[in-house]
C-alpha positions in Angstrom: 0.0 0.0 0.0 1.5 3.2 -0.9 1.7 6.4 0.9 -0.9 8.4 -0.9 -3.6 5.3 -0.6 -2.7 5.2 3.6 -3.3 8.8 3.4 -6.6 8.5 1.7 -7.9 5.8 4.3 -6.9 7.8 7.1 -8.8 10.9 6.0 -12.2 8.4 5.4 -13.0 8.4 9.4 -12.0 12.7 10.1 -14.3 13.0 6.6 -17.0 11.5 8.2 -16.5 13.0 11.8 -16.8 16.3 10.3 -20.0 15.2 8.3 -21.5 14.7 11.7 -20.7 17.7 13.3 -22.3 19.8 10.6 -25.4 17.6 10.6 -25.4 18.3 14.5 -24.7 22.0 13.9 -27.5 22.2 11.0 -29.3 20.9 13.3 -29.5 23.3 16.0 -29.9 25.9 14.1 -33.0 24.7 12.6 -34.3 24.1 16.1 -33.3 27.5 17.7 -34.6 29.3 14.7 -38.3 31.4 15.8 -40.0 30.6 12.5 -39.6 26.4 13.3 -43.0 26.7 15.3 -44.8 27.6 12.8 -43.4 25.8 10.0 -44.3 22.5 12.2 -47.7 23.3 13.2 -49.7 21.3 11.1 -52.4 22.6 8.4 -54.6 19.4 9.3 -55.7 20.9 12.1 -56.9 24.5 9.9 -58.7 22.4 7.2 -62.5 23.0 6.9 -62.7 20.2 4.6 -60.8 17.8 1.9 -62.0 17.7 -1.5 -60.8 14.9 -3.6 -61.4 16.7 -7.3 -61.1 14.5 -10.2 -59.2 16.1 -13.2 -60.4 16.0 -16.9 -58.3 12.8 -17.7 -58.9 11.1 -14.3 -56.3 12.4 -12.2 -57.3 12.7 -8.5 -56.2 16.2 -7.2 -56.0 16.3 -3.3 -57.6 19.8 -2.1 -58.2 21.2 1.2 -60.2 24.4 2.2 -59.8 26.8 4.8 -61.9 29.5 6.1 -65.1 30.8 6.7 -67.9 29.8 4.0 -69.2 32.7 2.3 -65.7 34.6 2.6 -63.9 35.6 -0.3 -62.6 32.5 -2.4 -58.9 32.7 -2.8 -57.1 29.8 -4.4 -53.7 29.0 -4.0 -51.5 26.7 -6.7 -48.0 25.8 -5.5 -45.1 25.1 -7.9 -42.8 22.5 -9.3 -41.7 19.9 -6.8 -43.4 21.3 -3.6 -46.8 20.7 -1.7 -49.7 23.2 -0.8 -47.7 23.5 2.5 -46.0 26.2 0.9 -48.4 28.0 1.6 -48.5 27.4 5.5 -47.8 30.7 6.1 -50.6 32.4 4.1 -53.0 29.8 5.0 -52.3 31.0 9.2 -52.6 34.1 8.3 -55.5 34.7 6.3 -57.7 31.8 7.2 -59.8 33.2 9.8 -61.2 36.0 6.9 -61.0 34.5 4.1 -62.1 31.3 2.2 -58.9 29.3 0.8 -58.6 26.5 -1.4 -55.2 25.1 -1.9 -54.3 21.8 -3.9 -52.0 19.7 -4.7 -50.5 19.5 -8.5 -50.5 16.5 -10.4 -48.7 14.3 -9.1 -47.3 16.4 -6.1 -47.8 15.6 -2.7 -51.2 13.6 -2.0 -52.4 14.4 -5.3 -52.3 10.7 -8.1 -50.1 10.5 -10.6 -51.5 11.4 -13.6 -53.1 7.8 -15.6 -52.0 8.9 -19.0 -48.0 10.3 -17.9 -49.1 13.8 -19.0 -47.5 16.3 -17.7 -48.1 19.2 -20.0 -48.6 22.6 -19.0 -52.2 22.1 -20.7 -52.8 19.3 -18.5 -52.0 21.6 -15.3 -54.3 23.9 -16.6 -57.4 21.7 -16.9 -56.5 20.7 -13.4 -57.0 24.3 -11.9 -60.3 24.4 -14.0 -61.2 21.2 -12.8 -60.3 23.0 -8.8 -62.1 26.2 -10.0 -65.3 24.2 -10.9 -65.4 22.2 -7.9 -64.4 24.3 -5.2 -65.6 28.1 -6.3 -69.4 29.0 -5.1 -71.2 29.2 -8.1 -71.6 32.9 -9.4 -68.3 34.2 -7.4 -65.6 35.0 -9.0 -62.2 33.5 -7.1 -58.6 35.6 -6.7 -55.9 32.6 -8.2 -52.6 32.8 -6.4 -49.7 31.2 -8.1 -46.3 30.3 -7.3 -43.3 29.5 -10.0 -45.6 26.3 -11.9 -48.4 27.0 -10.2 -48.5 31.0 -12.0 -47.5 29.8 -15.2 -50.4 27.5 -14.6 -52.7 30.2 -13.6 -52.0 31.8 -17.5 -51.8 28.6 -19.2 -55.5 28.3 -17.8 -56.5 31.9 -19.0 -54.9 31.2 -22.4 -57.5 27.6 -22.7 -60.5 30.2 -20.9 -60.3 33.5 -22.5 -63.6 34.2 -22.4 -64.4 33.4 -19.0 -61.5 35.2 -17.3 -63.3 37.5 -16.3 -66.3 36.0 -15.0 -64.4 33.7 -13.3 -61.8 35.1 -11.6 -61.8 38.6 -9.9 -57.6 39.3 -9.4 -54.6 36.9 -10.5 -51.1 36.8 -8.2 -48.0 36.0 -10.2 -45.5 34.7 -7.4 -42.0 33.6 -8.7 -42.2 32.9 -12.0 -41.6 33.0 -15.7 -43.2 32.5 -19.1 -40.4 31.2 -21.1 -36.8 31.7 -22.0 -36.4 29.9 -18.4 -33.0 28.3 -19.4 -31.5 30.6 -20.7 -32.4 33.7 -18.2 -31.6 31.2 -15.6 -28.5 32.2 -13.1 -28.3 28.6 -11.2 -24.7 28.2 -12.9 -22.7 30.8 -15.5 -22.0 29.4 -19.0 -18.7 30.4 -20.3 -19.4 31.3 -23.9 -17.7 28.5 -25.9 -20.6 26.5 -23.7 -23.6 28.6 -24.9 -24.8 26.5 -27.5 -24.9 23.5 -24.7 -26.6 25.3 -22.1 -30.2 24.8 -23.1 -29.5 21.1 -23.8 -28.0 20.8 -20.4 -30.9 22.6 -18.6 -33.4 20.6 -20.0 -31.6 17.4 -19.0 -31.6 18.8 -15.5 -34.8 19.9 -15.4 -36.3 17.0 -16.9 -34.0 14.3 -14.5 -35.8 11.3 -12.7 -33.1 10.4 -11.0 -34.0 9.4 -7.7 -33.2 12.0 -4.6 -32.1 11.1 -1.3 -34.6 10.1 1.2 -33.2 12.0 4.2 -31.6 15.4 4.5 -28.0 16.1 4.8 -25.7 19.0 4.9 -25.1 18.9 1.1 -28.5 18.3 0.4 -29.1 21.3 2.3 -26.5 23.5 0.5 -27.7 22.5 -2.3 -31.7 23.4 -1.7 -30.4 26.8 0.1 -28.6 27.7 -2.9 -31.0 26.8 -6.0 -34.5 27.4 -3.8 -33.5 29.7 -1.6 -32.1 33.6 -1.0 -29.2 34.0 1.2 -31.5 35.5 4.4 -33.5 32.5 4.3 -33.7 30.8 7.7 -32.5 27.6 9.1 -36.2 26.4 9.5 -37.2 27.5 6.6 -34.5 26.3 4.0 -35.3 22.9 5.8 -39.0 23.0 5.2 -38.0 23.5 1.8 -35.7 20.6 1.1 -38.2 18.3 2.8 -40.7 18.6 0.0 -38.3 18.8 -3.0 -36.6 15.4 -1.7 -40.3 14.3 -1.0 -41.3 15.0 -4.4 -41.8 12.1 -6.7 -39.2 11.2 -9.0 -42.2 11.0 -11.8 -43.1 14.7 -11.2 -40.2 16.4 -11.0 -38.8 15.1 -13.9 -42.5 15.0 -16.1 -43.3 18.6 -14.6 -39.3 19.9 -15.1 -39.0 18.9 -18.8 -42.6 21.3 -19.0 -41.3 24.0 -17.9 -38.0 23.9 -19.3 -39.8 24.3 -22.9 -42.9 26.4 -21.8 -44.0 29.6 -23.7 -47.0 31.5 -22.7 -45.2 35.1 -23.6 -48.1 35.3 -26.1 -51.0 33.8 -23.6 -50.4 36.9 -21.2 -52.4 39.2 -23.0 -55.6 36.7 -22.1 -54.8 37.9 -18.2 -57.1 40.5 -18.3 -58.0 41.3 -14.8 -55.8 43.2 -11.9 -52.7 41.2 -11.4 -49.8 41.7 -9.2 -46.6 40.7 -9.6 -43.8 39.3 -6.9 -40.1 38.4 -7.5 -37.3 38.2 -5.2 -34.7 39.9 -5.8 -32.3 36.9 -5.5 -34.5 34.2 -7.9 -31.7 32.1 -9.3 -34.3 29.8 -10.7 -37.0 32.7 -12.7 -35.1 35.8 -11.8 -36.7 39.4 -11.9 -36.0 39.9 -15.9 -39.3 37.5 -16.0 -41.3 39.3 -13.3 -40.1 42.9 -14.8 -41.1 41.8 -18.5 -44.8 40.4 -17.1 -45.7 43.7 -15.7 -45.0 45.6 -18.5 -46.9 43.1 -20.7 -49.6 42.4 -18.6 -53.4 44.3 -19.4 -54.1 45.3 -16.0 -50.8 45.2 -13.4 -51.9 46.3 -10.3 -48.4 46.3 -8.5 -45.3 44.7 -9.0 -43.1 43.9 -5.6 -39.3 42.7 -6.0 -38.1 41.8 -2.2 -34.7 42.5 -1.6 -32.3 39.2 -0.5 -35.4 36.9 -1.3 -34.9 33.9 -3.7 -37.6 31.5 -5.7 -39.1 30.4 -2.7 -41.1 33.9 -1.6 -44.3 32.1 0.2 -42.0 31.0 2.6 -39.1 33.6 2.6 -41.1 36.6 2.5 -44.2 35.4 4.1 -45.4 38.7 5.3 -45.2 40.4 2.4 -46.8 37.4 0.0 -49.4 37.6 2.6 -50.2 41.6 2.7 -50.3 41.8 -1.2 -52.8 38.6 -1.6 -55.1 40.7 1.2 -54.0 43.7 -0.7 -55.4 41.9 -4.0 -58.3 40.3 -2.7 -59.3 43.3 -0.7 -59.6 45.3 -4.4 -61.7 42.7 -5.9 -64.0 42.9 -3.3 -64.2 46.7 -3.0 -64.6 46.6 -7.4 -67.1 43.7 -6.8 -69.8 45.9 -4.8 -72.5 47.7 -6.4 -71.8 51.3 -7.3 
């Protein structure tokens, strides 16, 4: 055995002791950070009721509801690779005034895997109709807030409903996202230039990946969530919370879901948005960075506001709860007020 081999099996047992004491100190961070509490209380306990809604093509779409009956309908669509959980933070905050309807995507969290494999952006669309249908009082019109997939969603469905936009929905939230060009404009990793040709081919294959995750958390997986997910004054607690659902998220999903939005365009289907939308973006989105948000507010028919929070990355819902929270009140608020008789 030669020197060099010795010193690699010596290092083996120090690599490992350090492992553990970063796992130990990630750790107890996570427990001494404030927001912990409330990213473990549970949203069972909130739920006025689960509605199991059945998709166009027979996909079962797990749905829960919140809030008073008769209060305005607010419905909340999560993105790619999380859970309606993401929206814990809005949903314990607005759920004793307002009525909220949050669901899981196809295939996300406790929703079924879709019978057919389809995975399109079209298909995410007739989902949210299929949520709209079952869970909006007949005759109101509902305020649609969407996060990264779940807002490209929320156009995708305007784009296959122009007509009804505005009968059926009374104020749209764009949280996070982007309409196309999502490669490219992404800043997870710099291209050098003699690799720009490559770069869409190599963002489609790692947005499209089923290769399986690991099961449990560790202090890479954690660097790793912080710095694709996450800004850098995201908390302990909450850049946990996040990298639990992304390693819960089935393989099928991410990968069906990822190669979907790696090719989506719905640059043209913004114009079908005609009701008063606001816009969020943090500041620090590696994954849709503010070039998307900036471009859909000065596309969109009827902007209302457009918010870009300073230090905040893709994940705003939980980074920026208090501020995703004020503009959906903000939002909903105006809808109401326009909504009353002169």
């Amino acid at each position: 055995m030669n020197a060099a081999v010795k010193v690699a099996l010596a290092a083996v047992p120090l690599a490992g002791v350090a492992w553990e004491r970063q796992r130990r100190a990630d750790r107890r961070a996570i427990e001494a950070d404030p927001l912990k509490a409330m990213l473990d209380t549970p949203l069972e306990d909130r739920v006025k009721e689960v509605v199991e809604v059945v998709a166009a093509d027979g996909t079962t779409l797990h749905t829960e509801v919140f809030g008073p009956d008769g209060a305005p309908t607010v419905v909340l669509v999560h993105g790619w690779t999380c859970t309606l959980e993401i929206w814990t933070h809005q949903i314990q905050a607005l759920d004793s005034d307002l009525r909220l309807v949050a669901f899981d995507l196809r295939g996300h969290g406790r929703s079924a895997r879709p019978p057919g494999g389809d995975w399109s952006i079209e298909a995410l669309a007739t989902d949210l109709d299929a949520v709209l249908r079952a869970c909006v009082p007949e005759g109101e019109r509902a305020v649609v807030a969407g996060h990264s997939l779940g807002a490209m969603t929320t156009v995708a469905w305007a784009d296959q409903h122009a007509a009804e936009v505005s009968e059926r929905l009374a104020g749209a939230a764009l949280i996070s996202t982007g309409l196309g060009d999502l490669i490219t404009e992404s800043l997870l990793i710099g291209t050098p230039r003699p690799l720009q040709r490559v770069r869409g081919t190599v963002g489609r294959a790692f947005l499209g990946a089923r290769a399986p995750l690991p099961r449990i958390t560790t202090p890479l997986s954690n660097r790793v969530i912080h710095y694709i997910a996450c800004g850098p004054s995201a908390s302990p607690a909450t850049v946990a919370f996040c990298e639990k659902m992304v390693l819960g998220c089935r393989r099928e999903a991410r990968g069906g879901c990822g190669a979907t939005v790696s090719g989506v365009d719905l640059r043209e289907a913004l114009k079908d948005l005609a009701l008063p939308t606001l816009v969020i973006v943090g500041e620090k989105d590696r994954l849709t960075p503010p070039v998307h948000a900036r471009a859909m507010a000065d596309n969109l028919p009827d902007v209302i506001d457009y918010v870009e929070l300073p230090r905040i990355g893709h994940m705003t819902p939980l980074e920026a709860p208090d501020e995703v929270t004020a503009s959906i009140r903000r939002l909903t608020a105006r809808a109401v007020e326009h909504a009353q008789p002169a």
